[in-house]
C-alpha positions as CSV (number, residue, x, y, z in Angstrom):
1,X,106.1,134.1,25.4
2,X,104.1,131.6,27.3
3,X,104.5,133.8,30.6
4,X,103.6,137.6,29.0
5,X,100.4,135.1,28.2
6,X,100.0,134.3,31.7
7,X,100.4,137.5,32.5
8,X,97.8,139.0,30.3
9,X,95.5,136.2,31.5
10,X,96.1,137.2,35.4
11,X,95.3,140.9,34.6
12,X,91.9,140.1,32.9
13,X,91.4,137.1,36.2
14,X,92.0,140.9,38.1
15,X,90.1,143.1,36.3
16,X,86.5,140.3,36.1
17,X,87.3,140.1,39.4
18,X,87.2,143.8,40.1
19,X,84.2,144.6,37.7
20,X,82.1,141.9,39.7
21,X,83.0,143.0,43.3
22,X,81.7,146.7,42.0
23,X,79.0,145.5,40.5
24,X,78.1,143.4,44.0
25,X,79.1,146.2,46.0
26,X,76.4,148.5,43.7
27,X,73.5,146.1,44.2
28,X,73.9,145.6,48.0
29,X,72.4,146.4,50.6
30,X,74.8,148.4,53.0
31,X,73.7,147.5,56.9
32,X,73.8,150.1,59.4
33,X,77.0,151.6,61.7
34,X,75.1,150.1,64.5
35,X,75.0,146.1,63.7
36,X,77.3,143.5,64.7
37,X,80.7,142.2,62.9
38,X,78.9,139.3,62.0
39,X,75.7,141.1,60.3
40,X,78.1,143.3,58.6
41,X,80.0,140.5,57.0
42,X,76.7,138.5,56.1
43,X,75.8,141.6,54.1
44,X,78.8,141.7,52.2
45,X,79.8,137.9,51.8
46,X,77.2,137.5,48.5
47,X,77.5,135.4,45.9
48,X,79.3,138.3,43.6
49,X,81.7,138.7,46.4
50,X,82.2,134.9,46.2
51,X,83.3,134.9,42.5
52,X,85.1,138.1,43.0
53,X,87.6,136.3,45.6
54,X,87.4,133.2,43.2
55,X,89.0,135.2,40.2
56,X,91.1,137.2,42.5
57,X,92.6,133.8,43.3
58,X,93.2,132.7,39.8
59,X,94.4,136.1,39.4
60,X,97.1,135.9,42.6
61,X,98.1,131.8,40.8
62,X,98.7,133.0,37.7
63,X,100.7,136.0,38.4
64,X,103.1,134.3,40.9
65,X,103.8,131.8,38.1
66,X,104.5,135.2,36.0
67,X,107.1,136.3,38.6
68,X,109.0,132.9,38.7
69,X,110.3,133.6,35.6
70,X,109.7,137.3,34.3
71,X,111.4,139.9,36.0
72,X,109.2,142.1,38.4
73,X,109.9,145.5,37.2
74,X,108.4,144.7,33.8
75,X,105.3,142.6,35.2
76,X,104.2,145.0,37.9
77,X,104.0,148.0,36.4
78,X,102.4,146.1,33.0
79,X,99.9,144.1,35.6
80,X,98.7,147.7,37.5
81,X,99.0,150.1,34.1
82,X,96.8,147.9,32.3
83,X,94.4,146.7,34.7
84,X,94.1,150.4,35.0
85,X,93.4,151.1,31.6
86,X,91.3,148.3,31.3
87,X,88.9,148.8,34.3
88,X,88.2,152.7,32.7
89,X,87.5,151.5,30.1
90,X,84.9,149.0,31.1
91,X,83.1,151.4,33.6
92,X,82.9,153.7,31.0
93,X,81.5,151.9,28.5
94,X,79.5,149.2,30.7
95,X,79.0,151.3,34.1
96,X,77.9,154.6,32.3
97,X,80.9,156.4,34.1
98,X,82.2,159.7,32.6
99,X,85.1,160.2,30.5
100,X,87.2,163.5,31.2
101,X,89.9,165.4,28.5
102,X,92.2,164.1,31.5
103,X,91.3,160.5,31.7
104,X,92.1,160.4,28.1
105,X,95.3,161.7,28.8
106,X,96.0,159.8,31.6
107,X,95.0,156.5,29.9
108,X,97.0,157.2,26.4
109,X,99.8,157.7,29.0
110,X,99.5,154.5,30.6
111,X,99.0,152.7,27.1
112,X,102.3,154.2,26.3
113,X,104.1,152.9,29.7
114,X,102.9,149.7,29.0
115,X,104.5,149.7,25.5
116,X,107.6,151.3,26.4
117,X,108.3,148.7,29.4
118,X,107.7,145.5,27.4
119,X,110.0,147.4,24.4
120,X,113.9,145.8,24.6
């Protein structure tokens, strides 16, 4: 029990991580083709890209304790499916991004994966 925990607990480490490195990556300022390596990492190293890595970390920590003790094929697929499901949802609701009939679908689909891998 203690590891689907930890498991649920590296997906959301993922998914912070992933809202914060988009919402970084939409308030930056993108430098020009013609800069150097180093301006060009200067412009992305900011402090949202900072805590981004940060939970990415936690996230990569947590889920390797997962995998010493739950088997892969039911934590992957759970990990991906519902970071999935979860980061639509957010950048629907929080990000103002659209919705389609198939998104729906493919979502409910996913949600349904998710259940049917952690069924015995």
């Amino acid at each position: 029990m203690i590891y689907k925990i930890l498991l649920f607990l590296s997906i959301a480490f993922n998914v912070i991580a992933q809202m914060t490195l988009k919402y970084g990556a939409k308030n930056s300022n993108i430098v020009p083709v013609k800069t150097t390596i180093i301006e060009k990492f200067a412009s992305v190293v900011t402090p949202f890209f900072v805590i981004a890595a940060f939970f990415y970390g936690i996230s990569f920590l947590a889920y390797s304790v997962v995998l010493s003790k739950m088997e892969i094929n039911k934590a992957y697929p759970v990990s991906v499916i519902s970071a999935i499901v979860l980061i639509s949802l957010i950048s629907v609701f929080f990000l103002q991004e659209n919705l389609s009939v198939f998104k729906i679908i493919g979502i409910t689909l996913c949600i349904l994966g998710v259940v049917l891998i952690f069924y015995k």
